[in-house]
N, C-alpha and C positions, 0 to 999 in steps of 0.2 A: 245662471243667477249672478256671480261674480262680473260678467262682462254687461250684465244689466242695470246693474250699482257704479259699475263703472262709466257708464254710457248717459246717466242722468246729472244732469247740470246743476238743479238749485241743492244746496246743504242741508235743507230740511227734507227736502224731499227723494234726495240721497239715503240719508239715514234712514228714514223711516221705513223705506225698499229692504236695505241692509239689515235691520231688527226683524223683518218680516223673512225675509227668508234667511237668515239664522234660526228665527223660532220655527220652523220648517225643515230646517236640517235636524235641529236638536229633537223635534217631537218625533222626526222617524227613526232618529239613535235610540229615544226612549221606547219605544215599541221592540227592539232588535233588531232593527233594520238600518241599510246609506242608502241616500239617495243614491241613484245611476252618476259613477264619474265619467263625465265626457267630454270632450274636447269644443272647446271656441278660441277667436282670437282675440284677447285682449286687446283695446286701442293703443295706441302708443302713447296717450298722453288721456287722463281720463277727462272727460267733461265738466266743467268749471262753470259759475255763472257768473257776468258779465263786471260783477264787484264780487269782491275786491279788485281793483287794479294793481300788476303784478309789479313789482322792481326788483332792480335787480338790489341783494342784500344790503348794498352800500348806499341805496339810496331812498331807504326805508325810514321815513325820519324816528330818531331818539327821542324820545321822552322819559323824564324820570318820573320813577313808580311813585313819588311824596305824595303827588298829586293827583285829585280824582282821575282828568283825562290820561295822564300817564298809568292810570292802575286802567282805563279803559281800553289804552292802548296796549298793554302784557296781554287780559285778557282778550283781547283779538288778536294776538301774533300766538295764543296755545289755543285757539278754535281755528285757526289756519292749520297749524299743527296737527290738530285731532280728526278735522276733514284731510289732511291729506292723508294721514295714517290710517281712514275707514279706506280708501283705493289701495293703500299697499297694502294691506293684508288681502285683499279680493285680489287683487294683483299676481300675488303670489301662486295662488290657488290656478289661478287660471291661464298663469302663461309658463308654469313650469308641470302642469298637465302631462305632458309626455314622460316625464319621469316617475316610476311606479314609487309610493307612497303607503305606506299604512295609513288607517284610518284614522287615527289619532292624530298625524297629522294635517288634518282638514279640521277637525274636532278642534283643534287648539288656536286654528286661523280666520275659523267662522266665529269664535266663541274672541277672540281679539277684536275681530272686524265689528262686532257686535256690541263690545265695552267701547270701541274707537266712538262708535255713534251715539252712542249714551252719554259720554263724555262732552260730545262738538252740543249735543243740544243744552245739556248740563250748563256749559260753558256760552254757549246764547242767552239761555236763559238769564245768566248775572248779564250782558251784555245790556239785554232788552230792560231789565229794571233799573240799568243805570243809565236808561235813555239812547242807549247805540245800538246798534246789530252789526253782525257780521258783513262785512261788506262794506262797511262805513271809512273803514282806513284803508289805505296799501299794504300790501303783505308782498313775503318774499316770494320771488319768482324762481329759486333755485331748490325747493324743497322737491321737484319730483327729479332731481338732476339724478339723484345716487340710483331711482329706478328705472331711468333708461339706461344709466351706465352699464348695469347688471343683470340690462334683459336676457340676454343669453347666459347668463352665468348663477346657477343654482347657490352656489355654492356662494358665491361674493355678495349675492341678494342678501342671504341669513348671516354671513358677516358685517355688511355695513348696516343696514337698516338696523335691524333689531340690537343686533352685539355694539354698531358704535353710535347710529343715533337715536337709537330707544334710550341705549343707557344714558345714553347725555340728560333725557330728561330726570333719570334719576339723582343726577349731580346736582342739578339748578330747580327742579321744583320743592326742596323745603325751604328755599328761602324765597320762593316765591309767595309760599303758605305764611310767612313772617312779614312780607310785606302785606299782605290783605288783613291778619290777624291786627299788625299794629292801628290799620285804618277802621276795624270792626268794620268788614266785607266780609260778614259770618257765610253769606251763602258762594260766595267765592272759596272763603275757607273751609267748607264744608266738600264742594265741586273738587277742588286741587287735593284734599284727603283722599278721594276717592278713585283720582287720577292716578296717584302716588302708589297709594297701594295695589293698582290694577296693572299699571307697565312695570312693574316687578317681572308681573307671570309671564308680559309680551315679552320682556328680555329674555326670560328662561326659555320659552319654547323657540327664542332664535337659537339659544345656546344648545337647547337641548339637539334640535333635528341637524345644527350645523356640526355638532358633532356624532349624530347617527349617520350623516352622510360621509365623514371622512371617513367611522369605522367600517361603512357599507365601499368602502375603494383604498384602503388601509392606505389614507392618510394620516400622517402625523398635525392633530388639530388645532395646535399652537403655533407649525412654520406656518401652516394652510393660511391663520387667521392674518398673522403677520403680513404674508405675500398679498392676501390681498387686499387688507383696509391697506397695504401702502400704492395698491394699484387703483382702485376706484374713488378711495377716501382723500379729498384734495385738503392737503393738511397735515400737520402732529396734532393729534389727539393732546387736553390741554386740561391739566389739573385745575382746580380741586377736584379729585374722585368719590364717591361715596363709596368706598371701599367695601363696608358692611351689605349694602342692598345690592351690590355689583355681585357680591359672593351669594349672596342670595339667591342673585339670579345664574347661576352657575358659570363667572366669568371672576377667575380668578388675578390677580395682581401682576403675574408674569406675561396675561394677556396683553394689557393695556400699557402697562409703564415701557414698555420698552417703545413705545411709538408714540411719545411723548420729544418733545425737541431733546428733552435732555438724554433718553433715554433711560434712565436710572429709574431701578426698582422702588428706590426709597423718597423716589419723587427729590 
């Protein structure tokens, strides 16, 4: 199922795969039952259609939010976003297979993978009523970089992705919600509440299984976290933090600030 969502090219018709067989895994949780876990090989690189055309970050033009096109342009660079994040959570699932997992664990990455795609339509939707669609601009061509970096590594997957750039969205989407609220873009602002309060829970269950996996190899989960967003994550991790929704999602203040240029706790 995972490397079947993975293996489909257009964004809608990606998602709609992904919602169905989520509502598929969930109705045989609901009965007392898991589906059969078995093994496939994820692709290296998931299936894309044809638009957007990809660049590299630097070369993705700026536009400011003032402006309609520029509020058109945000909301295509977090539906890029929200389509790449439906493949990394199936991603997950399906290329670290080999390593035994409670159920819960699958439970928490079909049920991510599930709000990712509700999101990416959410987020076309305001696209298509303000005359665009997905595919209409360039997007960044480096957002699947952190999941090939990490294919072999369990453990650096649920640190970078979720612990550093899930939470990033937590830092920068309320004033995303400020920019739509000032232009009454209610169903933008309505879409980005919904987003907000959903990648709280995806940060948690990064934080949560990256730390079931250190104590399952009695790791200490704050050097773990450190060693490796300094080994995949190209960068210092860059204030302003949302300190309150980070803790929220069980990633406390000694995680992050030290991998900040300055270092310092107190920012």
């Amino acid at each position: 199922m995972a490397v079947a969502v993975l293996s489909t090219r257009d964004g809608r018709a990606k998602t709609a795969l992904s919602r169905a067989h989520a509502a598929t895994w969930f109705a045989a949780r609901a009965e007392g039952r898991a589906l059969p876990l078995g093994n496939a090989v994820p692709p290296p690189r998931p299936a894309r259609p044809d638009r957007p055309e990809l660049r590299d970050p630097r070369d993705v033009p700026r536009r400011r939010p003032g402006s309609t096109q520029g509020r058109i342009a945000l909301l295509h660079a977090v539906a890029h976003i929200e389509l790449n994040a439906v493949d990394l959570h199936w991603d997950i699932i399906a290329r670290f297979a080999d390593t035994p997992m409670p159920l819960g664990f699958y439970d928490d990455w079909v049920k991510s993978a599930d709000e990712e795609s509700k999101h990416f339509n959410m987020i076309c939707d305001c696209l298509e009523a303000m005359g665009s669609h997905y595919g209409a601009l360039p997007a960044h061509a480096g957002m699947w970089r952190a999941a090939e970096d990490t294919a072999q590594d369990f453990l650096g997957r649920l640190a970078v992705v979720p612990m550093v750039l899930e939470a990033r969205g937590l830092d920068v989407t309320p004033g995303m919600i400020e920019v739509f609220e000032r232009a009454g873009e209610t169903a933008a602002v309505a879409a980005m509440r919904v987003i907000y309060a959903e990648e709280v829970h995806h940060v948690a269950y990064g934080s949560k299984w990256f730390h079931f996996l250190c104590g399952r190899h009695d790791i200490d989960p704050k050097t773990a976290f450190h060693e490796l967003v300094r080994r995949y994550f190209h960068g210092a991790l860059k204030p302003p933090f949302n300190e309150e929704k980070r803790a929220e999602a069980g990633i406390p203040p000694d995680f992050y600030w030290p991998l900040t240029e300055s270092g310092s706790i107190t920012g």
